[in-house]
N, C-alpha and C positions, 0 to 999 in steps of 0.2 A: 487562141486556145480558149476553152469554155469550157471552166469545172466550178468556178462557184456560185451562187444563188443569183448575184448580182447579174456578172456577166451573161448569165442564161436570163434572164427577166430584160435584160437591155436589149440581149437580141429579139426579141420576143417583142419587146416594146416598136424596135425598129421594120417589124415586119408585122404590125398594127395586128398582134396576134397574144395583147399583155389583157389582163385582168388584175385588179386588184385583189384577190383574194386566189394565189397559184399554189400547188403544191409539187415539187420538181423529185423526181428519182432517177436513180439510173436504172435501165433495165437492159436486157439481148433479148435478139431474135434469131434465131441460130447464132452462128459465127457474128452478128450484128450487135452494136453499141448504141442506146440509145439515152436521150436526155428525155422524160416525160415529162410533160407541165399539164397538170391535171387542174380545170380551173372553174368556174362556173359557164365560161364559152364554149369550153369542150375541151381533148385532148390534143394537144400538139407533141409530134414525133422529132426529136434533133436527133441524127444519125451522127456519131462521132465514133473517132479513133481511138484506141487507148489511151492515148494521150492528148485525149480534149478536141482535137480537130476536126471541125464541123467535116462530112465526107460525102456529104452528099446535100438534097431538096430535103426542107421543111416542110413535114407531112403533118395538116392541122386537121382536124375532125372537130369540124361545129358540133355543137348541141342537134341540130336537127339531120347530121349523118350518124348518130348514135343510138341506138336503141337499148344498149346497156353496156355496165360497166359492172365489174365483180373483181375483186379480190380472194383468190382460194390463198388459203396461208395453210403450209404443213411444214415438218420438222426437218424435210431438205428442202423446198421451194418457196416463194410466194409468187404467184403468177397473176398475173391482169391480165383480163382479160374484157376486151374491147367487143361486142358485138355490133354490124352495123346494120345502117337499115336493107341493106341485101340479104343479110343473115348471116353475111360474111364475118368469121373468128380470128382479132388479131392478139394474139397470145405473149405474151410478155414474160420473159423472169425478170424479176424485181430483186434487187440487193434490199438487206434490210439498212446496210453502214455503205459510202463512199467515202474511201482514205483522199483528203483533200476537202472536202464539201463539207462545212461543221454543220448543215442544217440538214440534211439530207436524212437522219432517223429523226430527227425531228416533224420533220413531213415523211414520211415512210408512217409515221404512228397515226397521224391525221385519214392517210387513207388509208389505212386497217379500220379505223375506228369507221369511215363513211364507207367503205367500198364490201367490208371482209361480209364474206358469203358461210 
């Protein structure tokens, strides 16, 4: 199971995909669950279940397959949104709070503050 800062930074670590300086949310993609680590190397995707279980392949996005990243925040959404270098849009909702995660608006506030458009 992987819901708190820790356990998602170890995995992260184990799959040579860790930075010293991460910022981790929950976000969907349709019906999907994901863990985001937004970091100085780029974005890495943990696909999980409701209840923390990894369910799929770690999808990482270096810095050099990104061509931008933005945050729209409104008064039902905040959505990220990933641009790559195809032009390809991978669009995200973003939780502002995860019940379990005590860091998780913590880093939600960090990338409003660097990402919000």
């Amino acid at each position: 199971m992987v819901v708190q800062h820790d356990e998602i930074k170890k995995l992260l670590k184990g799959n040579n995909l860790d930075s010293t300086n991460e910022w981790i949310v929950y976000g969907t993609k349709g019906e999907r669950g994901y863990w985001i680590a937004l970091s100085d190397r780029g974005v890495t995707l943990l696909p999980v279940a409701q209840q923390g279980n990894l369910t799929g392949e770690i999808i990482p996005f270096d810095n050099q397959k990104i061509k931008s990243i933005a945050l729209k925040k409104s008064i039902l959404s905040n959505k990220l949104i990933i641009v790559d270098t195809k032009n390809k849009k991978h669009v995200l909702k973003v939780a502002t709070r995860h019940l379990g995660n005590k860091h998780h608006h913590e880093d939600f506030l960090k990338i409003i503050e660097k990402y919000k458009k």
